[in-house]
N, CA, C and O atoms as a GROMACS GRO file, in nm:
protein
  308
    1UNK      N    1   6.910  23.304  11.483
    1UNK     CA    2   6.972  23.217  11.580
    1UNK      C    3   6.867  23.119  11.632
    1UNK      O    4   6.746  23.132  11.649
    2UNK      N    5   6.983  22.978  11.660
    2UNK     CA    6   6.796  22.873  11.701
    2UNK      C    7   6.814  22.878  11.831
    2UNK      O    8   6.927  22.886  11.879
    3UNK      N    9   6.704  22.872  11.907
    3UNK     CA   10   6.666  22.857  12.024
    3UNK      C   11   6.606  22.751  12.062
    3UNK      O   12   6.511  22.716  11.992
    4UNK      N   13   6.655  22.627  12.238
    4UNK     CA   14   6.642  22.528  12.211
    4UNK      C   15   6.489  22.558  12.290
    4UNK      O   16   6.516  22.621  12.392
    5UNK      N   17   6.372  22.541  12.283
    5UNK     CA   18   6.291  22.573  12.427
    5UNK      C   19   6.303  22.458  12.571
    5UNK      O   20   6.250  22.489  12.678
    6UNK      N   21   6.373  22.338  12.557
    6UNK     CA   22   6.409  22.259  12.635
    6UNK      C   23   6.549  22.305  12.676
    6UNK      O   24   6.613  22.229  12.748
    7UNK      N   25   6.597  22.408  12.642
    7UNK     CA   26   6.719  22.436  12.753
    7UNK      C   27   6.725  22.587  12.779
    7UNK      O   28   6.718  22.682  12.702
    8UNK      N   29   6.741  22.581  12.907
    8UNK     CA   30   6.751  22.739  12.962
    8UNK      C   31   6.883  22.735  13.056
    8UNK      O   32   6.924  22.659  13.142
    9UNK      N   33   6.928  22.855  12.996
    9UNK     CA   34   7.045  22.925  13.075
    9UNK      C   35   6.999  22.988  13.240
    9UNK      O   36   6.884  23.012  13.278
   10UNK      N   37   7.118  23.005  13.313
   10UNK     CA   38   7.114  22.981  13.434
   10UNK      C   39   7.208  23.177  13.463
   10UNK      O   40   7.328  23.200  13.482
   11UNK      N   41   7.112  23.258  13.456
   11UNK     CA   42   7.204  23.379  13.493
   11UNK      C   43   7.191  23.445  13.595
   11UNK      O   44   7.148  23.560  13.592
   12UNK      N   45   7.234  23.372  13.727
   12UNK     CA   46   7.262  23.412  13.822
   12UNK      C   47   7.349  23.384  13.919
   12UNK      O   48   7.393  23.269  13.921
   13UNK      N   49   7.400  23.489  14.033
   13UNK     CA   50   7.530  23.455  14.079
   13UNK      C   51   7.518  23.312  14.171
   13UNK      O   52   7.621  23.264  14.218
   14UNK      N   53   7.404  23.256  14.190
   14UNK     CA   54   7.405  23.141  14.254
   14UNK      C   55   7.441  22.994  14.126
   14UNK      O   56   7.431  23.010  14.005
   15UNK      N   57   7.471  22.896  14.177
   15UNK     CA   58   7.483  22.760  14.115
   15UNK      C   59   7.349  22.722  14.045
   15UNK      O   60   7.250  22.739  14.116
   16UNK      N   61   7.319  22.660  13.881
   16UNK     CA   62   7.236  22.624  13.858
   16UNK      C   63   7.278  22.456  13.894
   16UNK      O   64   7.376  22.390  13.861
   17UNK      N   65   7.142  22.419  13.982
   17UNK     CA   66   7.122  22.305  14.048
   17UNK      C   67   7.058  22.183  13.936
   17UNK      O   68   6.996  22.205  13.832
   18UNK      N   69   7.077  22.110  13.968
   18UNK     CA   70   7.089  21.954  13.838
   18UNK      C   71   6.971  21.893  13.930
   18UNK      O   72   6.988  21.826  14.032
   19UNK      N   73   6.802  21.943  13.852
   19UNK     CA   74   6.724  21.810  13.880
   19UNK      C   75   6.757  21.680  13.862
   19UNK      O   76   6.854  21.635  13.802
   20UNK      N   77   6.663  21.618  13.922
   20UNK     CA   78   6.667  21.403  13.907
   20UNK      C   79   6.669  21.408  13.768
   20UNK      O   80   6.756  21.346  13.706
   21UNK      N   81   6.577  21.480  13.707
   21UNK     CA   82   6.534  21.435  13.565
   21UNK      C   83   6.636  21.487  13.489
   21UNK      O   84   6.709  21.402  13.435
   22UNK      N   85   6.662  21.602  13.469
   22UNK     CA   86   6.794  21.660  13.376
   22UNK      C   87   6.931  21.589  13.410
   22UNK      O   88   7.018  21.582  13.324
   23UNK      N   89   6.952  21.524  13.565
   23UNK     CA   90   7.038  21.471  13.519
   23UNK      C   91   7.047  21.301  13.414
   23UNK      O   92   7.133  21.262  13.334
   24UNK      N   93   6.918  21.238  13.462
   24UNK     CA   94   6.896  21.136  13.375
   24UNK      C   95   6.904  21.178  13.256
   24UNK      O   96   6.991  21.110  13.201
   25UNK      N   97   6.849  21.277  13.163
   25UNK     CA   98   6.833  21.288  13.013
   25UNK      C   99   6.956  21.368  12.988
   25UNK      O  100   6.998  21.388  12.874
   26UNK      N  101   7.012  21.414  13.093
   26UNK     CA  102   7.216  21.406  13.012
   26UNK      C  103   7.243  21.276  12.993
   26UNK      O  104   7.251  21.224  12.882
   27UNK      N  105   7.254  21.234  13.075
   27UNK     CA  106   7.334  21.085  13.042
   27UNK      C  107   7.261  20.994  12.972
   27UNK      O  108   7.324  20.898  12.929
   28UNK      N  109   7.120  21.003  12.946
   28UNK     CA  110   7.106  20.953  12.859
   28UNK      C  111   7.158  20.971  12.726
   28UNK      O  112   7.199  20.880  12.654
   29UNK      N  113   7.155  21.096  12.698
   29UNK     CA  114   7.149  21.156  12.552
   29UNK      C  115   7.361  21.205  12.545
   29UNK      O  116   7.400  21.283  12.458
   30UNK      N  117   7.433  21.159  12.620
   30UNK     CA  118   7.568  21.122  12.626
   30UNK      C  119   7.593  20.968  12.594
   30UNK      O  120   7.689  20.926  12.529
   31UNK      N  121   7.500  20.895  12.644
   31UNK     CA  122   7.504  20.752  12.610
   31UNK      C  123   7.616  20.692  12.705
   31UNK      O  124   7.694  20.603  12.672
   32UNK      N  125   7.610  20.759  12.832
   32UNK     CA  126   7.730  20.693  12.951
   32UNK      C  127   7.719  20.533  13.004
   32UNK      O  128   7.611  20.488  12.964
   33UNK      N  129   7.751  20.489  13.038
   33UNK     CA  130   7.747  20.342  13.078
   33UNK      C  131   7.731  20.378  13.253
   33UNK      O  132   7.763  20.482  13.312
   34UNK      N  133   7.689  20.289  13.291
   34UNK     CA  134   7.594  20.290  13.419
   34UNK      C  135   7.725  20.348  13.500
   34UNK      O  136   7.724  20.438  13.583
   35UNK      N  137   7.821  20.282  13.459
   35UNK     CA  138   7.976  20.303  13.570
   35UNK      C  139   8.007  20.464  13.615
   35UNK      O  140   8.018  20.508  13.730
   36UNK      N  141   8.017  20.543  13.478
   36UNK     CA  142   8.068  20.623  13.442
   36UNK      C  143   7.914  20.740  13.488
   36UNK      O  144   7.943  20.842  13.550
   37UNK      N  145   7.839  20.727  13.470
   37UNK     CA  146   7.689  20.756  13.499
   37UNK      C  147   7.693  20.819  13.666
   37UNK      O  148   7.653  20.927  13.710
   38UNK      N  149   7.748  20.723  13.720
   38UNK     CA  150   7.747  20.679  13.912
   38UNK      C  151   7.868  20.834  13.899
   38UNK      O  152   7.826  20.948  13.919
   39UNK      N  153   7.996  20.808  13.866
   39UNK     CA  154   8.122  20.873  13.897
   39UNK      C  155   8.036  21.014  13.856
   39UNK      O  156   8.032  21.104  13.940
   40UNK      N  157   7.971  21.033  13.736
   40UNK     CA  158   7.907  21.183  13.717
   40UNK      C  159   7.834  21.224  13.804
   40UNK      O  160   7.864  21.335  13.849
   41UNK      N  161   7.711  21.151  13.866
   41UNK     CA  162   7.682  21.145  13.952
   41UNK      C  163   7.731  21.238  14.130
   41UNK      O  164   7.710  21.343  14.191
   42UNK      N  165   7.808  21.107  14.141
   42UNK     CA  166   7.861  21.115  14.316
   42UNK      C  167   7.983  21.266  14.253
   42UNK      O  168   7.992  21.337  14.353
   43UNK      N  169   8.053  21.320  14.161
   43UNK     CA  170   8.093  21.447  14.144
   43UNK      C  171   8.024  21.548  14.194
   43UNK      O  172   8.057  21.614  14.292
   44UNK      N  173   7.894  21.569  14.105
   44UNK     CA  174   7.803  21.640  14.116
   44UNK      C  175   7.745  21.645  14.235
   44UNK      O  176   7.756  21.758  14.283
   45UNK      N  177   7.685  21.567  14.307
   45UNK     CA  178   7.680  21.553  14.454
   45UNK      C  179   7.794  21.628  14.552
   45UNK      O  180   7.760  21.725  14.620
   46UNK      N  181   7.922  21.580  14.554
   46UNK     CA  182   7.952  21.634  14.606
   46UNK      C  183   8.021  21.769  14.584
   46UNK      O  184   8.074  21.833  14.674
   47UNK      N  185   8.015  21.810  14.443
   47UNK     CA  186   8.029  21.947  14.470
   47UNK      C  187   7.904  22.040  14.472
   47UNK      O  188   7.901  22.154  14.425
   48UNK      N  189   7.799  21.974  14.536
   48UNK     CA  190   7.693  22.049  14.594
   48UNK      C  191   7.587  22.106  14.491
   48UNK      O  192   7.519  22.203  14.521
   49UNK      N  193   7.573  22.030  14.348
   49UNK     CA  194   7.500  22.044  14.247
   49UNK      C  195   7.434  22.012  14.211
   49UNK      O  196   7.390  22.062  14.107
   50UNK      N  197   7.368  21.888  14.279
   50UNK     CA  198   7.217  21.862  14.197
   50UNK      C  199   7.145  21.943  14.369
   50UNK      O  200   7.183  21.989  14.477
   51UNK      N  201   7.013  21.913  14.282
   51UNK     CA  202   6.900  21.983  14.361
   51UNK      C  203   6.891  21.919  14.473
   51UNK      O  204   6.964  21.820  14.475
   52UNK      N  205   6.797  21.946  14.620
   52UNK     CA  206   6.801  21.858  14.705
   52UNK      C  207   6.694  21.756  14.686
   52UNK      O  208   6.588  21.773  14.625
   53UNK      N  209   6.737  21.649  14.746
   53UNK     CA  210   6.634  21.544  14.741
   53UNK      C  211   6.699  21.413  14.621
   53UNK      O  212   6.690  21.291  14.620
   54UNK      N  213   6.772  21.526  14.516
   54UNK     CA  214   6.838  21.408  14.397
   54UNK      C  215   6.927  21.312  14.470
   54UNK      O  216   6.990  21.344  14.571
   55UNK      N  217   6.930  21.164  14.402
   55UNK     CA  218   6.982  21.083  14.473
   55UNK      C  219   7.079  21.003  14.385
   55UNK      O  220   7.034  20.962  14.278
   56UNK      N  221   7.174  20.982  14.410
   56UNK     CA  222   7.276  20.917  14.316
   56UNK      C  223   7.320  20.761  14.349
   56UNK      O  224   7.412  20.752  14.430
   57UNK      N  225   7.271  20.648  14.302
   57UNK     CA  226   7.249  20.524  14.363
   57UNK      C  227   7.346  20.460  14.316
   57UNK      O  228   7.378  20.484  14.199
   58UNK      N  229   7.420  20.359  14.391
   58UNK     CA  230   7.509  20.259  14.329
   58UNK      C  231   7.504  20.158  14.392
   58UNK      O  232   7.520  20.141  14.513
   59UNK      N  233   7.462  20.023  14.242
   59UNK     CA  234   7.462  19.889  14.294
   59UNK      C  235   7.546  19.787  14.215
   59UNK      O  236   7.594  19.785  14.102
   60UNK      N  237   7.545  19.722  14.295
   60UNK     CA  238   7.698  19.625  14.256
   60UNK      C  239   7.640  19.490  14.168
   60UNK      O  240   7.532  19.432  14.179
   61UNK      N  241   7.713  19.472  14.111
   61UNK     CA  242   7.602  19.300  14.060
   61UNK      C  243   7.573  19.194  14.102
   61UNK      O  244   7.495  19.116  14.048
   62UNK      N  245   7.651  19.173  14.233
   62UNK     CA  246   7.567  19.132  14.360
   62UNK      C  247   7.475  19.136  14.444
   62UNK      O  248   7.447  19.064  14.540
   63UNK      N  249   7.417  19.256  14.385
   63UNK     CA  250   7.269  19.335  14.458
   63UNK      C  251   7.169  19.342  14.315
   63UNK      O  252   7.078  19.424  14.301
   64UNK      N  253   7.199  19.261  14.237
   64UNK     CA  254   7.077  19.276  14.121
   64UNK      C  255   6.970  19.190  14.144
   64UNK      O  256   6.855  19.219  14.112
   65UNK      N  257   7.007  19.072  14.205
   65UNK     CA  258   6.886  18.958  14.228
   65UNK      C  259   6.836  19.026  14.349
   65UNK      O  260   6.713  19.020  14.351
   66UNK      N  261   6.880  19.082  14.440
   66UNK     CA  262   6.775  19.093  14.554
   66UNK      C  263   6.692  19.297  14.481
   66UNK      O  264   6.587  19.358  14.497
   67UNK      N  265   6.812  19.319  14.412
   67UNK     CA  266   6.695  19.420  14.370
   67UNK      C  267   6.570  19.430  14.304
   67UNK      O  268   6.475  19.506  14.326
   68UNK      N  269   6.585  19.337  14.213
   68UNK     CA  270   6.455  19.274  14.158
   68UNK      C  271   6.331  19.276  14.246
   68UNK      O  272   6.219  19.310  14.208
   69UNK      N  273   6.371  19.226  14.397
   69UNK     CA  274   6.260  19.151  14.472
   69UNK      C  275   6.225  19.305  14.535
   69UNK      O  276   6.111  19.351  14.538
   70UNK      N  277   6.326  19.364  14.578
   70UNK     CA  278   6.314  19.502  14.655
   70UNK      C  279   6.175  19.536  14.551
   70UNK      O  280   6.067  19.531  14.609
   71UNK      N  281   6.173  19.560  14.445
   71UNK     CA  282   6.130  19.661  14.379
   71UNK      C  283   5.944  19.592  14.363
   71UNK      O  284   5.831  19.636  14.381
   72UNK      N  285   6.000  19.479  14.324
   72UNK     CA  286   5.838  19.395  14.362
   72UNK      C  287   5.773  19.363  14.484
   72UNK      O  288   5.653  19.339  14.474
   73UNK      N  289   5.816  19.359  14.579
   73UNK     CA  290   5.749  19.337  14.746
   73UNK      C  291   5.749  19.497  14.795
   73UNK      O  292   5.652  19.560  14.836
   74UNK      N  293   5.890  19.544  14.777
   74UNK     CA  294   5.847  19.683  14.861
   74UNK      C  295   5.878  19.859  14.779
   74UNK      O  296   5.901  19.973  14.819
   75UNK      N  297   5.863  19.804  14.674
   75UNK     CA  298   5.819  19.900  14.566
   75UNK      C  299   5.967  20.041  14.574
   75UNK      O  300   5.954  20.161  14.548
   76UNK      N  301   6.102  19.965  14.618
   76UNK     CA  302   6.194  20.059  14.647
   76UNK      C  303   6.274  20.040  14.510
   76UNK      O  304   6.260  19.951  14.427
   77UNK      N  305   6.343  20.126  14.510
   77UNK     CA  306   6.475  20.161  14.373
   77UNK      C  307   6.401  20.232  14.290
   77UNK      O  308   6.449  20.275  14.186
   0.00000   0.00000   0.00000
């Protein structure tokens, strides 16, 4: 039987919690579109499943030009 060493099972009676990073390299490796990405996202959030601190961001395409600047003057997003 193959064994993946990048994925581990979760056997206990508590919730396995969805790091920042595992949830990025699902959706990467699903190939979701940013839209659909957000909705997986804000789910998971609110049924109390990613880890704390993970943050699920949504911006509109009206907020792309000033995000640009956010990210170069004050190093946010």
């Amino acid at each position: 039987m193959y064994e993946d060493p990048d994925f581990s099972t979760c056997l206990t009676a508590e919730p396995c919690l969805i790091a920042h990073a595992e949830l990025n390299c699902s959706v990467r490796h699903l190939g979701l579109p940013k839209t659909k990405a957000q909705v997986i996202g804000s789910l998971l959030k609110q049924s109390n499943l990613l880890e704390k601190g993970v943050t699920v961001s949504f911006y509109r395409k009206r907020q792309s030009n000033i995000a640009q600047w956010m990210v170069m003057w004050c190093g946010v997003l």
